[in-house]
C-alpha angles and dihedrals in degrees: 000000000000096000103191111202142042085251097051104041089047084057088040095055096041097041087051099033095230115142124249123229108216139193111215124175091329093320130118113210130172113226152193106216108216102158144015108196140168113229128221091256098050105266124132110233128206110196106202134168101229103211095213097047092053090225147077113260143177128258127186111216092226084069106045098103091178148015145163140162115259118203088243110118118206136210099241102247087193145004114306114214139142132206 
């Protein structure tokens, strides 16, 4: 499925459980999306599992240079919820 923007492809990727495949401050991390939040002080949040790092991490959305959907489905290690 072509997924368009950074919203959708964040809910594509979480709803199908497919990783994402991100592009951070020049890195390119594989990830498991879990959570798309707005913070206290304004910032959109994505709250990924980043396979190589071994952990869940934050990422704010202003600095997300890239992402796409891969074909790679995942097993949920947590809850999976937007809001």
């Amino acid at each position: 499925m072509a997924v368009t923007t950074l919203d959708q492809t964040v809910k594509y990727c979480g709803v199908n459980t497919v990783l994402c495949e991100l592009t951070y401050n020049g890195t390119v991390r594989l990830c498991e999306v879990y959570s798309y939040r707005i913070a206290k002080n304004g910032n959109a949040l994505l709250y990924a599992f980043d396979i190589e790092a071994g952990r869940t991490k934050s990422f704010t959305i202003n600095n997300i240079e890239h992402i796409k959907a891969t074909e790679t489905k995942f097993v949920p290690r947590f809850p999976i919820e937007f809001t």
